[in-house]
C-alpha positions in Angstrom: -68.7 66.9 84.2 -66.5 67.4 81.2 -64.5 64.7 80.3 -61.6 64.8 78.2 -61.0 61.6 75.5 -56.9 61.1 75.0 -55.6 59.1 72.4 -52.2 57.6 72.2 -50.2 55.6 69.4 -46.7 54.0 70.5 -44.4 52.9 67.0 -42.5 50.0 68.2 -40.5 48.2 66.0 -42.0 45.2 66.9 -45.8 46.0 67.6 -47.9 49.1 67.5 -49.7 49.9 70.7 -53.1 52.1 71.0 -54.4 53.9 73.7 -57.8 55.9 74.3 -58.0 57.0 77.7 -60.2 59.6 79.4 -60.0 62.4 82.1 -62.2 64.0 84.1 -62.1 67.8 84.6 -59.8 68.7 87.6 -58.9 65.3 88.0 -54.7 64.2 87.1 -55.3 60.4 86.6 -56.5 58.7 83.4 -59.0 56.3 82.9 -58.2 53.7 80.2 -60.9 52.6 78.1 -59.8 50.8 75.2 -56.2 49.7 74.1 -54.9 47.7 71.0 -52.2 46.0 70.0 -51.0 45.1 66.1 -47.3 43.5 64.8 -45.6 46.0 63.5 -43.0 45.1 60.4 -42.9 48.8 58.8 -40.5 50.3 61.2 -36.8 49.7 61.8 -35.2 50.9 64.6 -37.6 53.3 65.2 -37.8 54.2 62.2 -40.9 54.5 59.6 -39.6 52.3 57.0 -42.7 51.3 54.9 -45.3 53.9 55.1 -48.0 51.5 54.2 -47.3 48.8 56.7 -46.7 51.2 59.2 -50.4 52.8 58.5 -52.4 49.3 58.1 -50.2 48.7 61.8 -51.6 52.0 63.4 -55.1 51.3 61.7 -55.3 48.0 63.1 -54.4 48.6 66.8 -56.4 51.8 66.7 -59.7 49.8 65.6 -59.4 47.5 68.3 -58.8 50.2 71.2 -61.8 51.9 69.4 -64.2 48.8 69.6 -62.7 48.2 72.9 -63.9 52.0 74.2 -66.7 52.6 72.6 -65.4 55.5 70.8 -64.5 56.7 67.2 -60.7 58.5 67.1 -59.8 61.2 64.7 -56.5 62.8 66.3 -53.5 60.6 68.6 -50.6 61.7 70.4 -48.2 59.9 68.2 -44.4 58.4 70.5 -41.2 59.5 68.7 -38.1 56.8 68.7 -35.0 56.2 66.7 -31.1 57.5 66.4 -32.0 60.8 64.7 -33.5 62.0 68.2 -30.6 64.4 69.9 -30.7 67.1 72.7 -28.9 70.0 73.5 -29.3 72.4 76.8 -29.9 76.0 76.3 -29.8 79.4 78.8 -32.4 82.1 77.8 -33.7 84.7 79.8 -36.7 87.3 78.9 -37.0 90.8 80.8 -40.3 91.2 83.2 -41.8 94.6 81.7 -44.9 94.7 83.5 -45.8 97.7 85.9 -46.1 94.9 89.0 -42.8 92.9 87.9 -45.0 89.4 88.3 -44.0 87.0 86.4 -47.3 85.0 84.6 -47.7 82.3 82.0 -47.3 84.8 79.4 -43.8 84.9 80.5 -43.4 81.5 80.3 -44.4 81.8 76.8 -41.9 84.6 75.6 -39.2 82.2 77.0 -40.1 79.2 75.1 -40.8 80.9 71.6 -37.5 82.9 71.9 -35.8 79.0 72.6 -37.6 78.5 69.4 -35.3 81.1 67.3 -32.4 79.0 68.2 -30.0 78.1 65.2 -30.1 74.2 64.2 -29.9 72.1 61.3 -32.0 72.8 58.5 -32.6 69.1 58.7 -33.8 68.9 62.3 -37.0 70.3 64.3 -37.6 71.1 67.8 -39.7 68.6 69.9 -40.0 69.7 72.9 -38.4 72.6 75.3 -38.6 71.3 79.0 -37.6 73.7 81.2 -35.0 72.2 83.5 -35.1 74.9 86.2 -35.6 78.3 86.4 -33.9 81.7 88.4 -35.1 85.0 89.1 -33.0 88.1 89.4 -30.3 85.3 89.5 -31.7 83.6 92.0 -31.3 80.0 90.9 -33.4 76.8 91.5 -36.9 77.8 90.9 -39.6 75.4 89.9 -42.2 77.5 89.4 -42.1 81.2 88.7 -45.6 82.5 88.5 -47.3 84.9 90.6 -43.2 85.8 91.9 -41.7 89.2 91.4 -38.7 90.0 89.7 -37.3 91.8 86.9 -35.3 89.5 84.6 -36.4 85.4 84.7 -33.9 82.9 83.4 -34.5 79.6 82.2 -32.2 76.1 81.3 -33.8 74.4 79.1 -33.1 70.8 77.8 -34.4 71.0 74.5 -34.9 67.7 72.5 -34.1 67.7 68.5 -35.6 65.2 65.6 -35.4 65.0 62.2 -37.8 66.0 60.0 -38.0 63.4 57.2 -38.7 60.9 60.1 -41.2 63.2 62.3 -43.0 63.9 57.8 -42.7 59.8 57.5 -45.0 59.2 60.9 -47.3 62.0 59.8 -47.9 60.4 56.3 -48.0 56.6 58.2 -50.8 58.4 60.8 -52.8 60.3 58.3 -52.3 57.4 56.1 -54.7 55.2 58.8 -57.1 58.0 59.0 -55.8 60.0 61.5 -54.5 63.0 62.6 -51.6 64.1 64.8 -52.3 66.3 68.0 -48.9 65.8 69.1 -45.5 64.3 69.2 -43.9 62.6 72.3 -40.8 61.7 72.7 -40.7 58.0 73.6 -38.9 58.0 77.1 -40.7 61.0 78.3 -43.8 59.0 77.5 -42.4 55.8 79.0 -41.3 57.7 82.0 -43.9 60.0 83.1 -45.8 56.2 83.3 -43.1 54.1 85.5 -40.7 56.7 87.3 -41.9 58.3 91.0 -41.0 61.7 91.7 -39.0 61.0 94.3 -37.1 58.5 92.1 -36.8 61.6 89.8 -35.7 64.2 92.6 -32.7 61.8 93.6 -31.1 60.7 90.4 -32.4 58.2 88.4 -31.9 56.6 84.6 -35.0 54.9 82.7 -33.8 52.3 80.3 -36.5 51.5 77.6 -35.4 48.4 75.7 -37.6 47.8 72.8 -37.0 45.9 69.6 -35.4 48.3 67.4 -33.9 50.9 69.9 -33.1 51.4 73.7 -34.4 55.0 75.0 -32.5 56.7 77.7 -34.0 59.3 80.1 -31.8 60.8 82.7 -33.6 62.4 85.6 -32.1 64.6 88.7 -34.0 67.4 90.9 -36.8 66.6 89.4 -35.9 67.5 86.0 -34.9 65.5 82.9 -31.3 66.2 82.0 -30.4 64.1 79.4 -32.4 61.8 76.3 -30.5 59.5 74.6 -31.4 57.1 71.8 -29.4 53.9 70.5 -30.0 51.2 67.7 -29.4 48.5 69.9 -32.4 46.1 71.4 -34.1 42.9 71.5 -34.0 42.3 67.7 -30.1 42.6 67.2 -30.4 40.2 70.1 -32.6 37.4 68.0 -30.2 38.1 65.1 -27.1 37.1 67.2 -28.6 33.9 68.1 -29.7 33.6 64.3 -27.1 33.8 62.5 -24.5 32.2 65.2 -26.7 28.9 65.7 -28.3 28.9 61.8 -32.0 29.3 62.8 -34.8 30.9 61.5 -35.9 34.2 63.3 -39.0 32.7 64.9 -36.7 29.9 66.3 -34.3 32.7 67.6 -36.9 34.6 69.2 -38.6 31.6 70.9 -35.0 29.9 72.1 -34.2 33.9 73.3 -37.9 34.1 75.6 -38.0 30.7 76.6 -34.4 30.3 77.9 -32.3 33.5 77.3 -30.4 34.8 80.4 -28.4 37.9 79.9 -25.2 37.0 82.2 -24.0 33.6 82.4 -23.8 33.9 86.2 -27.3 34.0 86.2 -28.2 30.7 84.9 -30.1 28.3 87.4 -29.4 25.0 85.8 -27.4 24.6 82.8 -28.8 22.1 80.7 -29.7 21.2 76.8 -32.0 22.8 74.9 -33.2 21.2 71.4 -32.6 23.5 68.1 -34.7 23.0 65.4 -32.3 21.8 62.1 -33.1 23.6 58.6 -34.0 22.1 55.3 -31.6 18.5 55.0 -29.7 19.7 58.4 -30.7 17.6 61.8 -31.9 18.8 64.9 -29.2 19.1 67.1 -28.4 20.0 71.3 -26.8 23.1 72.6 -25.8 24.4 76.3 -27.8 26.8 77.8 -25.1 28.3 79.0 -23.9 28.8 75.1 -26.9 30.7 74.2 -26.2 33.3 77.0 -22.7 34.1 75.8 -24.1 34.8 72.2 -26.8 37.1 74.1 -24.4 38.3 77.2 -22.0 39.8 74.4 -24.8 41.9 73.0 -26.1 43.2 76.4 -22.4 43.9 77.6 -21.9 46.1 74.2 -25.2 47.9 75.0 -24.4 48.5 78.8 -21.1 49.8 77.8 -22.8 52.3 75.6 -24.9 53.6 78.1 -22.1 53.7 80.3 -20.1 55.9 78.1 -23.5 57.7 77.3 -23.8 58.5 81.6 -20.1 59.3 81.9 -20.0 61.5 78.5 -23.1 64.1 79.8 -21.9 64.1 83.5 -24.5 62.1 85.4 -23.0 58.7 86.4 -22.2 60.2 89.9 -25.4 61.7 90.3 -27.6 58.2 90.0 -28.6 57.6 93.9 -32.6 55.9 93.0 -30.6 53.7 90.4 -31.8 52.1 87.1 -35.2 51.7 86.0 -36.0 49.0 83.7 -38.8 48.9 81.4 -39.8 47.7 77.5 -39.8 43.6 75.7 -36.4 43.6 75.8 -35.5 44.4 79.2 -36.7 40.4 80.2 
C-alpha cells in the first residue's frame, strides 16, 4: 500500500510545534509518528521577528519529530498567524461549455483561478479560496457540484488575504532550517479541522485559538467557514499585565498566572495569599488571589469584547447555536 508522509510546522509565539504524520491510500485519518516541540523567542505576535531564531526553533522541533518517526523531512506545511491575516467574500461564476453541460473538477478549477484575478493590495497575497457554497442555474445551496448539469455554476467564496513580507519572512525562517514549504495554512483552519465536529460546524459555531502572541477566530455555519479573524491579544499580554502591575520578572508572572490565574473573579474557589517573589533589595511580599484575577480579568474582558464586536461586525452572533469552542495555552 502507498503511504503518504505529511509534515506539519505550527509558529507559535511561544513554542514551535512539529508534526510528521502518515496516511494510508484511501484512508482520511492520520497516523502520527513523530512530533516535537522547541521555545520559540523569534516570533511576536505571530509574527517572524528574527529569522534566525525562528529557523534554529523550526530546526530544533523538526529534529526531534524526525528522530521520533524514523524519518528524514525535506518539505512542511508551514501554519500562518498574526494581524496582517484579513478576509473578504467574493461571488464568481464560470459558464458550463461542454456538449453534456456536467459540471467536473475542471470547472471547479476555472472558478478558483478566475477568484485569483481579483484586485487586492500589492502588498497582500491570496491564501486560500474556500468555497463557501455553491448554485447552479441559480439554484442555491450546493455543496458539491460535480457530475450535475447545468449551464452557468456560481460560487461564494470566503477568500483569506496575508501579507507578503510576513508569508517571504516564514519562507526564509523554513528554508533557513533546511526545509522547504509545500504549503501555507492558515492557523485556525488548521486548528479547526483538528477540534471542531461537523455537526458543530453545520449549526453555528466559533473556534477561539488563544495562543501567546495572537487569538485566531474561525466562524463556522452550514458547514462552511464564514469568517477568520486574527487579534494581537493572548496569554503573553496577559503575563505582562501581571508583570509590570506587581513588579516581577516574566518567569515569576507566568508561573503566578498557571499556578493560580482565574480569568473571572467569580470563579475563584478559595481566596487566599499567594507569596511574590521581591526583586534585587525589595522583600518578598503577600497578595490576594483574588487581586491577581482582576489584573488578568481586565485583559480577558478587553479581548471578549473584541471578539464580541468582531461576531456582531460580520453578522454571526445570532447564528452561534453549537456555541464556543475553546482551544490553544492561553485558553486555561
Amino acid at each position: 500500500m502507498k503511504k503518504e508522509i505529511i509534515a506539519g510546522i505550527d509558529l507559535g509565539t511561544t513554542k514551535v510545534c512539529a508534526v510528521i504524520a502518515e496516511r494510508e491510500e484511501g484512508k482520511q485519518f492520520f497516523n502520527v509518528l513523530g512530533f516535537g516541540i522547541a521555545p520559540s523567542e523569534g516570533l511576536h505576535k505571530g509574527l517572524v521577528a528574527n529569522i534566525g531564531k525562528t529557523a534554529e526553533a523550526i530546526k530544533e522541533a523538526m529534529s526531534v519529530a524526525s528522530n521520533r518517526a524514523g524519518l528524514t523531512i525535506t518539505s512542511v506545511n508551514v501554519g500562518v498567524a498574526g494581524e496582517h491575516i484579513t478576509s473578504i467574500r467574493h461571488r464568481n461564476y464560470v459558464t458550463i461549455s461542454s456538449d453534456e453541460k456536467e459540471i467536473t473538477k475542471k470547472d471547479l478549477e476555472r472558478l478558483e483561478a478566475d477568484v485569483r484575478t481579483i484586485r487586492i493590495p500589492s502588498d497582500r497575497q491570496i491564501l486560500h479560496i474556500i468555497p463557501e457554497e455553491f448554485s447552479v442555474d441559480h439554484q442555491p445551496g450546493i455543496e458539491n457540484p460535480i457530475g450535475m448539469s447545468g449551464s452557468r455554476l456560481e460560487a461564494s467564496n470566503h477568500v483569506v488575504l496575508a501579507s507578503i513580507p510576513a508569508i517571504q519572512n516564514i519562507k526564509k525562517s523554513v528554508e533557513r532550517a533546511g526545509l522547504k514549504v509545500k504549503d501555507y495554512i492558515l492557523q485556525p483552519i488548521a486548528s479547526s479541522t483538528s477540534v471542531l465536529e461537523e455537526s458543530e460546524k453545520d449549526l453555528g459555531v466559533v473556534l477561539l485559538d488563544i495562543g501567546g502572541g495572537t487569538t485566531d477566530i474561525a466562524i463556522y455555519h452550514k458547514k462552511a467557514i464564514k469568517h477568520t479573524k486574527v487579534i494581537g491579544i493572548a496569554g503573553n499580554q496577559v503575563t505582562n499585565d501581571i508583570r509590570e502591575s506587581l513588579g516581577v520578572v516574566t518567569e515569576e508572572a507566568e508561573k503566578l498566572k498557571k499556578e493560580y490565574g482565574y480569568a473571572i473573579e467569580t470563579a475563584i474557589i478559595k481566596d487566599e495569599d499567594i507569596l511574590i517573589k521581591g526583586v534585587g533589595a525589595r522583600g518578598n511580599t503577600k497578595i490576594p488571589i483574588s487581586l491577581l484575577t482582576q489584573i488578568i480579568s481586565l485583559r480577558m474582558r478587553e479581548l471578549f469584547t473584541l471578539i464580541d464586536n468582531e461576531l456582531r461586525s460580520a453578522g454571526y452572533k445570532n447564528k452561534i447555536k453549537a456555541g464556543i469552542v475553546l482551544t490553544g495555552g492561553g485558553s486555561l
